[in-house]
C-alpha positions in Angstrom: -38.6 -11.9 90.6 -40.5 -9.2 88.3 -38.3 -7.9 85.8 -40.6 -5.4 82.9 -38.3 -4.2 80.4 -39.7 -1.8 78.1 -38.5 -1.0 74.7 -39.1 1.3 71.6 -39.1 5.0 72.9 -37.1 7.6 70.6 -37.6 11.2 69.2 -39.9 11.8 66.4 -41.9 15.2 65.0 -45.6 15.6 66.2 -48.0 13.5 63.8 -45.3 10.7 63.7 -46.0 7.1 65.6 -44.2 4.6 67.6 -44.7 1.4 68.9 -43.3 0.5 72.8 -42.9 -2.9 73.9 -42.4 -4.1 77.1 -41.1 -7.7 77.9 -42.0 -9.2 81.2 -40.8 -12.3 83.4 -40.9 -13.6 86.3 -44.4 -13.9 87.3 -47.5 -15.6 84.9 -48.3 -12.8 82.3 -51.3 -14.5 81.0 -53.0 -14.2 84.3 -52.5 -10.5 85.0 -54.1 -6.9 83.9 -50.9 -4.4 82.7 -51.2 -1.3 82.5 -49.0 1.7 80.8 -48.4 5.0 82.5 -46.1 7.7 81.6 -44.1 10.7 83.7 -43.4 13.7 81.7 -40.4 15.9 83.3 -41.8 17.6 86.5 -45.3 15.7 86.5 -46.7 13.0 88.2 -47.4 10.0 86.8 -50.0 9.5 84.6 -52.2 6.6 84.0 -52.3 6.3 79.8 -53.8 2.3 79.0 -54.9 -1.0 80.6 -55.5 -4.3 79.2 -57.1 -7.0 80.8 -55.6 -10.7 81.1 -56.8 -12.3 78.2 -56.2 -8.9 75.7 -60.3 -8.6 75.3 -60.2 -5.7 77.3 -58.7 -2.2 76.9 -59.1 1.3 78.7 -57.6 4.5 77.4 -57.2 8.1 79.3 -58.9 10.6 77.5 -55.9 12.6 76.4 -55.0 9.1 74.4 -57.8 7.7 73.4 -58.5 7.3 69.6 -54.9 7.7 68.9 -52.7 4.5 71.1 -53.3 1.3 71.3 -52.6 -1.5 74.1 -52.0 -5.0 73.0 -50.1 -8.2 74.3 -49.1 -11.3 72.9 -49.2 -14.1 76.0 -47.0 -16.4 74.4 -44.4 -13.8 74.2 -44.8 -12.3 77.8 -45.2 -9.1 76.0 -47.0 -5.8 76.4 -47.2 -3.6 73.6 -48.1 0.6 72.8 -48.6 2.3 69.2 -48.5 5.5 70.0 -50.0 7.3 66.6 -50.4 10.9 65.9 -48.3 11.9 68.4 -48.0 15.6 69.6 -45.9 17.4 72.0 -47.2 16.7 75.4 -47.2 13.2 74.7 -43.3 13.7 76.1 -42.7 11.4 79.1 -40.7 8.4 80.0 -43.7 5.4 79.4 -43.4 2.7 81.7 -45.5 -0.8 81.7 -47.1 -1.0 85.3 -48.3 -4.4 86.7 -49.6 -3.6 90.4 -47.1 -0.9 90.8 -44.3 -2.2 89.7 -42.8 -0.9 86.9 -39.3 -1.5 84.6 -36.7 1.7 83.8 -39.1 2.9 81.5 -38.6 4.3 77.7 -38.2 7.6 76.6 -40.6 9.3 74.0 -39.9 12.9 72.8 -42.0 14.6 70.3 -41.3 17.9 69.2 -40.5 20.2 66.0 
């Protein structure tokens, strides 16, 4: 069974940084594209990164671009997110995505 449990959210001021992490099992991780989206309170969700398989490929939304970055590490089954220079309407529960199927998601807040 697909379990994605992400990690790392937390409150910080606007310019500050984090770094999400999302740990996945139950299916080959090497062999899929991830993705991280995000759901700020009352919104949609919102596409924010992919990665491709292998890591050698990455695709930002504008809004983030320049300031995240995706990553993995395939022997750890592991998705990561910096999140750098962070401002206010980055707020939202962040959630890794593979296919649609996403974990409980982790909470970032950034305000004053």
């Amino acid at each position: 069974e697909v379990e994605l449990v992400e990690s790392g959210g937390g409150s910080v001021h606007p310019g500050g940084s984090l770094n999400l992490s999302c740990a996945a099992s139950g299916f080959a991780f090497d062999m899929y594209t991830m993705n991280w989206v995000r759901q700020a309170p009352g919104k949609g969700v919102d596409w924010v990164s992919t990665i491709n398989y292998a890591g050698t490929s990455t695709y930002y939304a504008d809004s983030v671009k320049g300031r995240f970055t995706i990553s993995r590490d395939n022997t750890k089954n592991t998705l990561y997110l910096q999140l750098n220079s962070l401002k206010t309407e980055d707020t939202a529960m962040y959630y890794c995505d593979k296919d649609g199927r996403r974990g409980q998601g982790t909470q970032v807040t950034v305000s004053s």
